[in-house]
CHARMM internal coordinates of N, CA and C (Angstrom, degrees):
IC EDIT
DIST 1 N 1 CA 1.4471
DIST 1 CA 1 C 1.5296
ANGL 1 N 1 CA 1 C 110.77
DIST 1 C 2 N 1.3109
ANGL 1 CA 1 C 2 N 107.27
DIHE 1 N 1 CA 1 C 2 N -48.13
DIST 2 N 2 CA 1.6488
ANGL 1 C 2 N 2 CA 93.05
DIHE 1 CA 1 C 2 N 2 CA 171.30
DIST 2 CA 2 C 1.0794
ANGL 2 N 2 CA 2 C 121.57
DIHE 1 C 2 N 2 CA 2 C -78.56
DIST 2 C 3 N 1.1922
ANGL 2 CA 2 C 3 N 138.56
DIHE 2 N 2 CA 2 C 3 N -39.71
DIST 3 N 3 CA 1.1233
ANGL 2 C 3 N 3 CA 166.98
DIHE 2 CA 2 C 3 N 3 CA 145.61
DIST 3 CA 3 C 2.2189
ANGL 3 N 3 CA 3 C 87.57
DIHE 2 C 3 N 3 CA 3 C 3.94
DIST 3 C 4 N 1.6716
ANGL 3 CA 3 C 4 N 96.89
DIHE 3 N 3 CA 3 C 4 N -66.83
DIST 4 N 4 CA 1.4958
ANGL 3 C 4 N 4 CA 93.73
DIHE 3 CA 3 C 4 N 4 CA -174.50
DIST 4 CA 4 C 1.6130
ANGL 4 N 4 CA 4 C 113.01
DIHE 3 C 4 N 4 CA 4 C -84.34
DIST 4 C 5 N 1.0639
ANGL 4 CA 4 C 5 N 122.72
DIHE 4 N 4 CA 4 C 5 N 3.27
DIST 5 N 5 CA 1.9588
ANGL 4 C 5 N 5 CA 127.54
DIHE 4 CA 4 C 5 N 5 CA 174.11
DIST 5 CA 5 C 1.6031
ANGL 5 N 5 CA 5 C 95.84
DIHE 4 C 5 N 5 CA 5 C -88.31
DIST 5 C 6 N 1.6110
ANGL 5 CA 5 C 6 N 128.67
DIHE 5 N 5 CA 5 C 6 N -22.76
DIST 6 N 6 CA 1.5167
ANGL 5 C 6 N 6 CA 101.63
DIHE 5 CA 5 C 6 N 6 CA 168.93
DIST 6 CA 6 C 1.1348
ANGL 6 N 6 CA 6 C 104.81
DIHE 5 C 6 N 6 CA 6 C -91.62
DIST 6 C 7 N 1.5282
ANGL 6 CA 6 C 7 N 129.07
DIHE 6 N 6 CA 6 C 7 N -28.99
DIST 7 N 7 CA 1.0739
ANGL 6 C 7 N 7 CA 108.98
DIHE 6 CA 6 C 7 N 7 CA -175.91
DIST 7 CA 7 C 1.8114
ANGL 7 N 7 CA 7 C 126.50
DIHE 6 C 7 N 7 CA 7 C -59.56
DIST 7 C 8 N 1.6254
ANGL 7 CA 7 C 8 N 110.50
DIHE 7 N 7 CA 7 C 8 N -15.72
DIST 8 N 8 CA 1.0016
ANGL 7 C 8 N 8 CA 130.72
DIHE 7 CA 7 C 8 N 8 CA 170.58
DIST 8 CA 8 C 1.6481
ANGL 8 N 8 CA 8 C 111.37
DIHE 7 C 8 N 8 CA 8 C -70.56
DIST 8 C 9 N 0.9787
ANGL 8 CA 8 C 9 N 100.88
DIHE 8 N 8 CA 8 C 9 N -36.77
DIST 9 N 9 CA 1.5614
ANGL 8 C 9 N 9 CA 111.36
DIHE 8 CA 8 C 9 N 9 CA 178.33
DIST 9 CA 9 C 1.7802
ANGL 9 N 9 CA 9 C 121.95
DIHE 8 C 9 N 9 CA 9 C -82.99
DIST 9 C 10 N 0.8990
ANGL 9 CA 9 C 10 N 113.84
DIHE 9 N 9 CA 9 C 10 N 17.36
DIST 10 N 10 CA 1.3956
ANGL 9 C 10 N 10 CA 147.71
DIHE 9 CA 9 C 10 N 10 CA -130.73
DIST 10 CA 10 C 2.0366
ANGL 10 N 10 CA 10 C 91.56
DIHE 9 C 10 N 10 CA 10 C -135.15
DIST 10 C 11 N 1.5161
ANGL 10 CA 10 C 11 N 78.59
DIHE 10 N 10 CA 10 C 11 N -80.04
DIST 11 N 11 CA 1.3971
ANGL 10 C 11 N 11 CA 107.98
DIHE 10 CA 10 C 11 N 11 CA -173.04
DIST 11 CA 11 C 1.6482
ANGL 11 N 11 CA 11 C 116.56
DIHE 10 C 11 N 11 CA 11 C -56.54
DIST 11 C 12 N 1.6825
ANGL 11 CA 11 C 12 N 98.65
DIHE 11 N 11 CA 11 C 12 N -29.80
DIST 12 N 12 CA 1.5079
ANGL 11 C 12 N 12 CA 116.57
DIHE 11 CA 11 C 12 N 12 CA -158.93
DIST 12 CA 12 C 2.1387
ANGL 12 N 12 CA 12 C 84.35
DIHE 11 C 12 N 12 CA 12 C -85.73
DIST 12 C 13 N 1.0797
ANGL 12 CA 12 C 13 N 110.36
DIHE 12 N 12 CA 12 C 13 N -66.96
DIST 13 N 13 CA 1.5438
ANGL 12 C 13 N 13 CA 107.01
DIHE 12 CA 12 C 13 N 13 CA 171.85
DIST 13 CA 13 C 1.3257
ANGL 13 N 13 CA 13 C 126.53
DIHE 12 C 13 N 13 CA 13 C -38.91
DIST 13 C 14 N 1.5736
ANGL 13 CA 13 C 14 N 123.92
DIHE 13 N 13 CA 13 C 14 N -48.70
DIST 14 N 14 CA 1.5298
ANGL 13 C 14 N 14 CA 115.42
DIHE 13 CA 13 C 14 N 14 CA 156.84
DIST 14 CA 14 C 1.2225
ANGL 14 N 14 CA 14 C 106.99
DIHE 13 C 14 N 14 CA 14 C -51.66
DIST 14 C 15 N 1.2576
ANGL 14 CA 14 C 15 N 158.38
DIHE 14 N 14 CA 14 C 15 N -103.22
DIST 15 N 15 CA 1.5166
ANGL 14 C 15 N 15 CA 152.89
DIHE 14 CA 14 C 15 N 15 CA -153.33
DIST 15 CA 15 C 1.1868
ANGL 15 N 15 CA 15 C 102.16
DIHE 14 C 15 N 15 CA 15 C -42.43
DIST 15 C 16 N 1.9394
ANGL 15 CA 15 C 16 N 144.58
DIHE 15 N 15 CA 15 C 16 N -18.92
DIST 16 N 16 CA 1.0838
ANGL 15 C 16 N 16 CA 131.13
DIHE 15 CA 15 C 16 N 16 CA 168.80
DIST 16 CA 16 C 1.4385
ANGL 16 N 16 CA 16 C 105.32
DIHE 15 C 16 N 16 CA 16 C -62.50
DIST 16 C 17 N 1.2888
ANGL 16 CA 16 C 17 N 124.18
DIHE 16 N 16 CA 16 C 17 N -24.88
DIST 17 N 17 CA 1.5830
ANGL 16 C 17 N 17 CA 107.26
DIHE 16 CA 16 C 17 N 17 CA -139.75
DIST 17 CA 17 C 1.8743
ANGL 17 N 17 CA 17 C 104.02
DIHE 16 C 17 N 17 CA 17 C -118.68
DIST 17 C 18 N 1.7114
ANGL 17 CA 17 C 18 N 97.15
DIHE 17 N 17 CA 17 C 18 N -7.37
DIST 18 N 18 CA 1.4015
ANGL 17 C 18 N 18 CA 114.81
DIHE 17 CA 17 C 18 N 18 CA 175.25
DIST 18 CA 18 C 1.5076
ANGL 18 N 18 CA 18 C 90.04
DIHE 17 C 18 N 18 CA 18 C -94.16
DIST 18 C 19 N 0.9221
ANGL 18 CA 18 C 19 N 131.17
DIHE 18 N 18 CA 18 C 19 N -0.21
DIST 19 N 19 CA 2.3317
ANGL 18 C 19 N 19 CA 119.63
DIHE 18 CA 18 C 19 N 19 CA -151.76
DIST 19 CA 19 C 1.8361
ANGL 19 N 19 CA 19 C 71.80
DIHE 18 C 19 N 19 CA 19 C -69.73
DIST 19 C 20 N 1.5778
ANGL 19 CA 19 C 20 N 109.90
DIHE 19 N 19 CA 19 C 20 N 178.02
DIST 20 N 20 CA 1.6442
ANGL 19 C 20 N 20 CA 130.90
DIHE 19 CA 19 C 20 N 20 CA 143.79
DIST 20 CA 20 C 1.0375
ANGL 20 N 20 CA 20 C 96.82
DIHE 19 C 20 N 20 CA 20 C -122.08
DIST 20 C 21 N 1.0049
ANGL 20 CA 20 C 21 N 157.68
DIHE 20 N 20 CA 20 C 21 N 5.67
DIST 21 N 21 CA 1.5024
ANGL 20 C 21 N 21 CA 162.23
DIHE 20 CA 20 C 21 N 21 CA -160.91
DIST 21 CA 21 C 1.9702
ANGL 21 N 21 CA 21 C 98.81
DIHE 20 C 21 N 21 CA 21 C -118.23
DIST 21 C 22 N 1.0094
ANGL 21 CA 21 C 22 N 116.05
DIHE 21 N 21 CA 21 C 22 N 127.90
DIST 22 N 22 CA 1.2792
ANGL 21 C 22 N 22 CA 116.77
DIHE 21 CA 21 C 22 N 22 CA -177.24
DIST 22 CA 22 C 1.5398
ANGL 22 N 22 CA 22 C 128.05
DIHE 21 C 22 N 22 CA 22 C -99.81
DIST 22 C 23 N 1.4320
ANGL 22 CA 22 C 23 N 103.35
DIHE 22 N 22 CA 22 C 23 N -19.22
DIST 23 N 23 CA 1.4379
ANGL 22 C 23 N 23 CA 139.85
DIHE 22 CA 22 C 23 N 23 CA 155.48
DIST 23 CA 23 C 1.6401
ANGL 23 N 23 CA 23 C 101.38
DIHE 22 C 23 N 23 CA 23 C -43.84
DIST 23 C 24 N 1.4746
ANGL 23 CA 23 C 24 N 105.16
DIHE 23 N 23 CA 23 C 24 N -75.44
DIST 24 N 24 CA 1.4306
ANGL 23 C 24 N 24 CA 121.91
DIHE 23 CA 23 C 24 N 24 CA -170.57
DIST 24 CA 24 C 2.1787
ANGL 24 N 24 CA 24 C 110.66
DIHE 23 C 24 N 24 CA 24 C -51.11
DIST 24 C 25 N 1.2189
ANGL 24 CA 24 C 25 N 74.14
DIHE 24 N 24 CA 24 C 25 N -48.70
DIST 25 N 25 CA 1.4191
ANGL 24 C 25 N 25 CA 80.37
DIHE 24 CA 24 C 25 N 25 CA -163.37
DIST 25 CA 25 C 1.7406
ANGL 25 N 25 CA 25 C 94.42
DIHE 24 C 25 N 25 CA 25 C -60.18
DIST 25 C 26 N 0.9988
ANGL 25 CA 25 C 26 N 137.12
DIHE 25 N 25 CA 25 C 26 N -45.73
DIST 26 N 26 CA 1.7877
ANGL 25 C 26 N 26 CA 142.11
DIHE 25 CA 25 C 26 N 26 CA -146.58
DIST 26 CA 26 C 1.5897
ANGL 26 N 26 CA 26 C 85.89
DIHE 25 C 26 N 26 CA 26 C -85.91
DIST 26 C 27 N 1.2903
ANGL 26 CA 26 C 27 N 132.02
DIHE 26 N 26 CA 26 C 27 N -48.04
DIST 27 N 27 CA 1.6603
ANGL 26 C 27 N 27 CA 124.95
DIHE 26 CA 26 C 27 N 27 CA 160.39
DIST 27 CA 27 C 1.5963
ANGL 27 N 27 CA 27 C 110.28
DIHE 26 C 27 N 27 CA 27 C -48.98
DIST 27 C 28 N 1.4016
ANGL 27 CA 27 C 28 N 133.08
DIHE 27 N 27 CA 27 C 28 N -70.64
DIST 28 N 28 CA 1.1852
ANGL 27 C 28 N 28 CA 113.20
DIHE 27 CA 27 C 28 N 28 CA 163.88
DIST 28 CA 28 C 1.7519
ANGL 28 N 28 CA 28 C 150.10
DIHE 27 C 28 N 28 CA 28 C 4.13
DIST 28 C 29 N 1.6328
ANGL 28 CA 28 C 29 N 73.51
DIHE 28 N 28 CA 28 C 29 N -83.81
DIST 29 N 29 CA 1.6873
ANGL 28 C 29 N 29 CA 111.91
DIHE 28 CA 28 C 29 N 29 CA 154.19
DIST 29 CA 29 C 1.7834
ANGL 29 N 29 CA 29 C 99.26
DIHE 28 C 29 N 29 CA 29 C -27.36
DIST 29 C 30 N 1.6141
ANGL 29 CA 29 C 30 N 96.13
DIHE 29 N 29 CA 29 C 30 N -97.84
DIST 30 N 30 CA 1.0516
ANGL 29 C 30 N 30 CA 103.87
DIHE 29 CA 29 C 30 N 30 CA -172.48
DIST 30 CA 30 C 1.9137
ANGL 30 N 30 CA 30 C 134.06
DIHE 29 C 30 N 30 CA 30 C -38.69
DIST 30 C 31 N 1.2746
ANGL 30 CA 30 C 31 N 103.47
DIHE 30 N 30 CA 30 C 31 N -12.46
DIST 31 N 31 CA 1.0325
ANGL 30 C 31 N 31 CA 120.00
DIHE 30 CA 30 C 31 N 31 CA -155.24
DIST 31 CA 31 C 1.7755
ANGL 31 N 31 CA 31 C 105.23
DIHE 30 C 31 N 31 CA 31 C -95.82
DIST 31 C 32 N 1.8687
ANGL 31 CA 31 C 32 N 88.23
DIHE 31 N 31 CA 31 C 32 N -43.73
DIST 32 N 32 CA 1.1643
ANGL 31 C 32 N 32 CA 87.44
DIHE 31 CA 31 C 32 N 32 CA 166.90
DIST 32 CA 32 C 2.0441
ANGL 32 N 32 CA 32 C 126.72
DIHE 31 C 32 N 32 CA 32 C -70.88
DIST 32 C 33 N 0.9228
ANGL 32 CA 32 C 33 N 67.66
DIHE 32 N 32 CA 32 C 33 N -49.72
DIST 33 N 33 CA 1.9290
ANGL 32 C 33 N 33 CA 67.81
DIHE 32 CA 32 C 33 N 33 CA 170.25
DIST 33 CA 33 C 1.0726
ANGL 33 N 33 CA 33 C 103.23
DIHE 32 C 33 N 33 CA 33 C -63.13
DIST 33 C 34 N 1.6093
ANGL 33 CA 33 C 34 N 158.36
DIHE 33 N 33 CA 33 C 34 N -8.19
DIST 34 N 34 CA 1.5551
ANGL 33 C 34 N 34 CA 149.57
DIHE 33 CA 33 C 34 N 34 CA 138.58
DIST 34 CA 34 C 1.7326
ANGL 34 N 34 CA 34 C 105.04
DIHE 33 C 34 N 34 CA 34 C -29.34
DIST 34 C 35 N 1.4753
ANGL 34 CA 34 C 35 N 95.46
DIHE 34 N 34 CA 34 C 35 N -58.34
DIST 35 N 35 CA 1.2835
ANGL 34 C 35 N 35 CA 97.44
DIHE 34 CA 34 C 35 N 35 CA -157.24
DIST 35 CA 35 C 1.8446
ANGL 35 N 35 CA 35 C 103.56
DIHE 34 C 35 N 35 CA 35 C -83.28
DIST 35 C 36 N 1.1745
ANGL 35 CA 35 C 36 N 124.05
DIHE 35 N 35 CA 35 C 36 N -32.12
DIST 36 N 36 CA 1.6014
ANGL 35 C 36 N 36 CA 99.59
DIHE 35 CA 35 C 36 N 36 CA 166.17
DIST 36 CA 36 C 1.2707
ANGL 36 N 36 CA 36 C 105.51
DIHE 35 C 36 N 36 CA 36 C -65.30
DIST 36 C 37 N 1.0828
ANGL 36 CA 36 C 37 N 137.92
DIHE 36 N 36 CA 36 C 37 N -42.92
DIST 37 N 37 CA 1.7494
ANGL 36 C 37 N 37 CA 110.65
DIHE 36 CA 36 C 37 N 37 CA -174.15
DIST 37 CA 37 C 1.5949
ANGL 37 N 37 CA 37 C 104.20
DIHE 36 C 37 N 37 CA 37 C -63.39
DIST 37 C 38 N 0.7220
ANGL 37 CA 37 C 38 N 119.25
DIHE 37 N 37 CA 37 C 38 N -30.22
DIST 38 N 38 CA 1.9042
ANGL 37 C 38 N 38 CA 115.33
DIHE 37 CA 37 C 38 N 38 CA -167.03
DIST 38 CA 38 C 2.1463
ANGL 38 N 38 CA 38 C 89.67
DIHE 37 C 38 N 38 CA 38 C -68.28
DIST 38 C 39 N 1.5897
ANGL 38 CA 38 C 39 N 115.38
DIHE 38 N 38 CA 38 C 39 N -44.24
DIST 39 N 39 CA 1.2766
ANGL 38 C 39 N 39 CA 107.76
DIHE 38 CA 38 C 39 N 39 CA -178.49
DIST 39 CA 39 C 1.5794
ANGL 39 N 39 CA 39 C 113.12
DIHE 38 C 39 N 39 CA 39 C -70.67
DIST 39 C 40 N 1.2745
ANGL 39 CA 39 C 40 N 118.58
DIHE 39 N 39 CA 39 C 40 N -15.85
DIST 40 N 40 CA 1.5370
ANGL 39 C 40 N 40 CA 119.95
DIHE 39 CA 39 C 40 N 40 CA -162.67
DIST 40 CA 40 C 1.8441
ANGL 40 N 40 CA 40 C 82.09
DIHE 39 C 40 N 40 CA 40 C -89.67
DIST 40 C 41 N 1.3357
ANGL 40 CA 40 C 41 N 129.09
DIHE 40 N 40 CA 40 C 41 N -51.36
DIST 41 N 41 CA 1.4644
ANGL 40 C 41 N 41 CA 106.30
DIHE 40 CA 40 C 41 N 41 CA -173.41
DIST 41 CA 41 C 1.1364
ANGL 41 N 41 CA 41 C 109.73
DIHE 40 C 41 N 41 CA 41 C -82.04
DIST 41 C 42 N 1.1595
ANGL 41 CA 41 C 42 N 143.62
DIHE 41 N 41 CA 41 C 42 N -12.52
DIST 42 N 42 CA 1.8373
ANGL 41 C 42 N 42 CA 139.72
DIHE 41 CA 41 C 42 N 42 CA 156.35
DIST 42 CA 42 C 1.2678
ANGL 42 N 42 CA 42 C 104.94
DIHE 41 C 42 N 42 CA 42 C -34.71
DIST 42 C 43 N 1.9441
ANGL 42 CA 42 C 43 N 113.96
DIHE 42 N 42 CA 42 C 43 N -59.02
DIST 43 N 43 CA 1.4807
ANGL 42 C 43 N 43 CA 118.31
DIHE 42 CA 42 C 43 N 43 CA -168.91
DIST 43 CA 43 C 1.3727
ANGL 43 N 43 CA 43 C 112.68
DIHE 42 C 43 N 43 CA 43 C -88.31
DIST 43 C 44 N 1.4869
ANGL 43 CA 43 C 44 N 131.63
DIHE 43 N 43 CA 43 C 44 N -1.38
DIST 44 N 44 CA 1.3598
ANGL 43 C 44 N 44 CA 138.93
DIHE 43 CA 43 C 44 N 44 CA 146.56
DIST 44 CA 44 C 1.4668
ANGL 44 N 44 CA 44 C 98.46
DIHE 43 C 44 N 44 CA 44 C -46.69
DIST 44 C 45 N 1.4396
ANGL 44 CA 44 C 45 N 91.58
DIHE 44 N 44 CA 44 C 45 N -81.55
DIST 45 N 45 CA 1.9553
ANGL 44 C 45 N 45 CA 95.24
DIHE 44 CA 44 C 45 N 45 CA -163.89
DIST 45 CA 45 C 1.1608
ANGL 45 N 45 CA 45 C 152.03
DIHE 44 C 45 N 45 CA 45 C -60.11
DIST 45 C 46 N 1.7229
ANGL 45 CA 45 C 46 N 103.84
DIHE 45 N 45 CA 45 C 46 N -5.68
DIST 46 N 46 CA 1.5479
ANGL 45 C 46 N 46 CA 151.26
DIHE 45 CA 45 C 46 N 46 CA 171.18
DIST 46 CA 46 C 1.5597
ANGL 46 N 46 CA 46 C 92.31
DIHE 45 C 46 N 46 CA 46 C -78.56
DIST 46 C 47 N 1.8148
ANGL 46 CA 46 C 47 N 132.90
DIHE 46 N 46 CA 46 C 47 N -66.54
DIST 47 N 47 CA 1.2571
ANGL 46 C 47 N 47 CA 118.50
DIHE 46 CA 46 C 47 N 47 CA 158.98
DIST 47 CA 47 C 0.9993
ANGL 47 N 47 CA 47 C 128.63
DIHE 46 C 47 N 47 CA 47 C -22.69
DIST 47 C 48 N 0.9404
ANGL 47 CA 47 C 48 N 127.49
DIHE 47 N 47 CA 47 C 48 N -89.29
DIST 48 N 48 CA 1.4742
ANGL 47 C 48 N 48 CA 136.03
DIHE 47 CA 47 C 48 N 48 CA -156.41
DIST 48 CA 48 C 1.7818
ANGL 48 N 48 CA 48 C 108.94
DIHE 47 C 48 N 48 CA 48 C -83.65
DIST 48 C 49 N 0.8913
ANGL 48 CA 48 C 49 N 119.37
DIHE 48 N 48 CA 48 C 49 N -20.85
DIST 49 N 49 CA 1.7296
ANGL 48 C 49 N 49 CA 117.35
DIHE 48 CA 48 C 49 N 49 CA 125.90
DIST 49 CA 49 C 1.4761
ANGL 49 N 49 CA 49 C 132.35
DIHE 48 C 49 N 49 CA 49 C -14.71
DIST 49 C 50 N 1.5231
ANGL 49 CA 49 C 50 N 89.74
DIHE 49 N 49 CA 49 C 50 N -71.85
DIST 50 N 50 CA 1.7866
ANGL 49 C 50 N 50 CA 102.35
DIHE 49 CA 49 C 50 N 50 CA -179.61
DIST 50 CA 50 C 1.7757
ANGL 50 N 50 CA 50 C 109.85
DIHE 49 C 50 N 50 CA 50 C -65.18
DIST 50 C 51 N 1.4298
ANGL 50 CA 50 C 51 N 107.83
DIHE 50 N 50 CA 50 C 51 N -24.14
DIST 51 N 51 CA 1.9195
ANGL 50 C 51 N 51 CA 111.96
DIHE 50 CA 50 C 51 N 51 CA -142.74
DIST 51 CA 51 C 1.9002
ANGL 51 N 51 CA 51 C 81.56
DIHE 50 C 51 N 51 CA 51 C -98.85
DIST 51 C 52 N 1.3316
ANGL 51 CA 51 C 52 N 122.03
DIHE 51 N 51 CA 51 C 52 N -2.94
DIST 52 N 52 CA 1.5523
ANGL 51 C 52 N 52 CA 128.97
DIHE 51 CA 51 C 52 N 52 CA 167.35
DIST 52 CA 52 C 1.0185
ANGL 52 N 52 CA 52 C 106.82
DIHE 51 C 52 N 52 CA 52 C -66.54
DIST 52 C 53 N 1.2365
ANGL 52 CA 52 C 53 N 127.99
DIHE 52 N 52 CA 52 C 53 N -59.65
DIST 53 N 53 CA 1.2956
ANGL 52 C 53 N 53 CA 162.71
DIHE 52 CA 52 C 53 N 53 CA -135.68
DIST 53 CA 53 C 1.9033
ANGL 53 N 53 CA 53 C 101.38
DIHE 52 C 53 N 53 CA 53 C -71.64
END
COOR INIT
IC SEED 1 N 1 CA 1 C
IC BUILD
């Protein structure tokens, strides 16, 4: 699962960096760094998940 939110984030930075639109691209941007934090607490909570265990 995280694994596919960077790859999304990934995806979201190429179309930032192709945009001509500058609007577009700074949503991008932003969008992408949405999605590594959303993968960085997936792989937080998947940790400490396992360390229950």
């Amino acid at each position: 699962m995280a694994k596919a939110i960077r790859q999304q984030a990934v995806t979201a930075e190429r179309v930032a960096a192709t945009s001509a639109d500058a609007f577009v691209a700074n949503q991008m941007k932003t969008l992408a760094q949405a999605f590594r934090a959303q993968a960085g607490i997936i792989k937080k909570n998947k940790k400490n998940k396992n360390e229950k265990k």
